[in-house]
N, C-alpha and C positions, 0 to 999 in steps of 0.2 A: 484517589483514582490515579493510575497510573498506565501510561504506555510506552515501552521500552522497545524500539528498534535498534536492529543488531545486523551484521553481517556486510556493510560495508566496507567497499576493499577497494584498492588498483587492481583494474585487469585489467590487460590486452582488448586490443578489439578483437571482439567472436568470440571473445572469452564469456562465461556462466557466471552468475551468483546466485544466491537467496540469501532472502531478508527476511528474518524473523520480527516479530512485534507482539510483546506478549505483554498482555493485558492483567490487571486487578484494582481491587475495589469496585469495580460494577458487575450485572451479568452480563457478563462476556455473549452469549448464546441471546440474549435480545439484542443485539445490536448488529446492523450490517455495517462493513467495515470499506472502507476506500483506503489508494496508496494516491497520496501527493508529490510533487517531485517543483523544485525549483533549482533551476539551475543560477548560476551567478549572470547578476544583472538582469535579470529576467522574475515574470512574474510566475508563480504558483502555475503547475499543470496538474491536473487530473489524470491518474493513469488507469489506474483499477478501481471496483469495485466488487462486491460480495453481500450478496443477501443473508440475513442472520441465520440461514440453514446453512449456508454453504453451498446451495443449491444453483442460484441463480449469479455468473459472473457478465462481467462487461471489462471494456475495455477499450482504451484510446485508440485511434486510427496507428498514431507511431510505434506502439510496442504492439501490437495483435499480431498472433502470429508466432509470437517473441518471448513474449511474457505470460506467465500465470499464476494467478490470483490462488489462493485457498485459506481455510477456517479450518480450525481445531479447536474445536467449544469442548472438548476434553480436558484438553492441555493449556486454555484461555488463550491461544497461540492464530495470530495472521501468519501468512508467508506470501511472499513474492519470487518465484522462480525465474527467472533472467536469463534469458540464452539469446546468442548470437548478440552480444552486447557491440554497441555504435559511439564513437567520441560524441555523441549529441545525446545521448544517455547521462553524462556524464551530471550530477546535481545531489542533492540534498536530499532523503526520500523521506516523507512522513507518514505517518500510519494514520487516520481518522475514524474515529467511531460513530456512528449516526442510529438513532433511535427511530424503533419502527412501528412504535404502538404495536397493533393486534395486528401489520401484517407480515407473513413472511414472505412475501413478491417484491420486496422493496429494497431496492437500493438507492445510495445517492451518487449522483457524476458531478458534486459542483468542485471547485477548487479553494475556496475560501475557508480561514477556517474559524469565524466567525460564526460558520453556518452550519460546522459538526458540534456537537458534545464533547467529545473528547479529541485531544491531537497532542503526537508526542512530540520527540525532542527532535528527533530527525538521525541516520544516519546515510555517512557520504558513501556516494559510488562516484569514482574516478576509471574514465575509460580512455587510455592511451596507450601508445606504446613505445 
């Protein structure tokens, strides 16, 4: 099993990214997927989350608005879209997989990751200028 986060960069403030996390060895399509984010000296925050359709997103008070969440159970593929990026964006991002049994209505918001199935390795977003 494997989860691969990608697309971390330095950008500007206001500046855009996305973050890919592509998934293998499970089925990708049963699982809803959360993004993590810790930044230094700081604990684990919850940012996103996605129901194993792709259908149902959520999202933290600090990025909404800002941020969006999507699935590609085609491509085994999470994304995270980033705009109007903030120096307090700035952290570690994780991808997490979370198992739904039989339903599709379900996501998870926790931060720990203890509490997912799957979590990858992390890549860095640095927001400065």
């Amino acid at each position: 099993v494997q989860l691969v986060e990608s697309g971390g960069a330095l950008v500007q403030p206001g500046g855009s990214l996305r973050l890919s996390c592509a998934a293998s060895g499970f089925t990708f399509s049963n699982y809803a997927m959360s993004w993590v984010r810790q930044a230094p000296g700081k604990g684990p925050e919850w940012v996103s989350a996605i129901n194993r359709g792709g259908t149902l997103t959520d999202y933290a008070d600090s990025v909404k608005g800002r941020f969006t969440i999507s699935k590609d159970n085609a491509k085994n593929t999470l994304y995270l879209q980033m705009a109007s990026l903030k120096p307090e964006d700035t952290a570690l991002y994780y991808c997490a997989a979370k198992a739904t049994g039989s339903s599709n209505n379900y996501y998870y918001t926790g931060n720990s990751k203890g509490r997912y199935d799957y979590w990858g390795q992390g890549t860095q977003v640095t927001v400065s200028s």
